[in-house]
Structure formats: structure tokens, C-alpha cells
C-alpha positions in Angstrom: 6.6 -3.1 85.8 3.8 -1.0 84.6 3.9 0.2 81.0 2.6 3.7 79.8 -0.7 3.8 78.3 -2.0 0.4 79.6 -5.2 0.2 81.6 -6.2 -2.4 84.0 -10.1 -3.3 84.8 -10.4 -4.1 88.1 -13.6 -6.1 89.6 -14.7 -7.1 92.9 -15.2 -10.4 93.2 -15.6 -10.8 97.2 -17.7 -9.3 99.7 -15.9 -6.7 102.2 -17.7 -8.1 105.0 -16.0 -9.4 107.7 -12.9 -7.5 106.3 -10.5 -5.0 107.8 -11.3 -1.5 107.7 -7.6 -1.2 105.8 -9.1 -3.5 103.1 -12.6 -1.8 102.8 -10.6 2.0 102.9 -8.4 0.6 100.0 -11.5 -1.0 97.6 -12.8 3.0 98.5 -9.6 4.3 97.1 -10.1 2.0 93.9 -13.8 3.3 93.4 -15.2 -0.5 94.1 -18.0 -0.1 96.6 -20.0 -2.9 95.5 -20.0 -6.7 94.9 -18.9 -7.4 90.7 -18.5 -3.8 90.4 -15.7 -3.1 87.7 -13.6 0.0 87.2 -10.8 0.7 84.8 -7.7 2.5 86.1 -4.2 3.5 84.5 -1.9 1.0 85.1 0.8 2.7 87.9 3.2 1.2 90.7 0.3 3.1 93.2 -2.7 1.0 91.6 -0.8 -2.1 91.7 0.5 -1.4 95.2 -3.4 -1.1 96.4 -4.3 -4.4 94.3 -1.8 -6.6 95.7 -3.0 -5.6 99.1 -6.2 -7.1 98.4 -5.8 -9.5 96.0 -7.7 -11.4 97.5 -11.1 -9.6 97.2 -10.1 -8.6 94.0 -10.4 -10.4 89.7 -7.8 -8.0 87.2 -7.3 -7.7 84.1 -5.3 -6.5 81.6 -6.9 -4.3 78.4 
């Protein structure tokens, strides 16, 4: 469960080529449009919804 106040810094860690254009619209949602690109977003039920969707693409971290 997220907790209030806690941000998470999200880094892409895989190239979206060759990827579903689901996949590529959601790293657009997160702000990631390039390869080891890292962004910091509040930690929320919506972001973690969008990371576990592409997990796979995708290094977090707690901070």
C-alpha cells in the first residue's frame, strides 16, 4: 500500500523497441522517453498501477 509523502524514482532500464504501443503510451505517461532516464513521482495506487504494467522495462526505487 502506498504511504503519504513517499516518492518513488523510477528509471528506464530497457529499450521500448519492439514493444507494444500500450507499453510505450504508459513509459509516456511516466515522463520516461529515453533509455536510463530517471524521474521521481509520488508514490500513489495510479503510479504503481502503470509500473507493474511494465515492470519489465522498468528499475524502482524507493526514496
Amino acid at each position: 500500500m502506498a504511504k503519504a509523502g513517499k516518492k518513488l524514482k523510477i528509471t528506464q532500464v530497457r529499450s521500448r523497441i519492439g514493444y507494444k504501443p500500450k507499453a510505450k503510451r504508459t513509459l509516456d505517461a511516466l515522463g520516461l522517453r529515453k533509455l536510463n532516464q530517471s524521474v521521481e513521482k509520488n508514490d500513489s495506487p495510479a503510479i504503481r498501477g502503470m509500473i507493474k504494467k511494465i515492470e519489465y522495462l522498468l528499475k524502482v526505487e524507493e526514496i
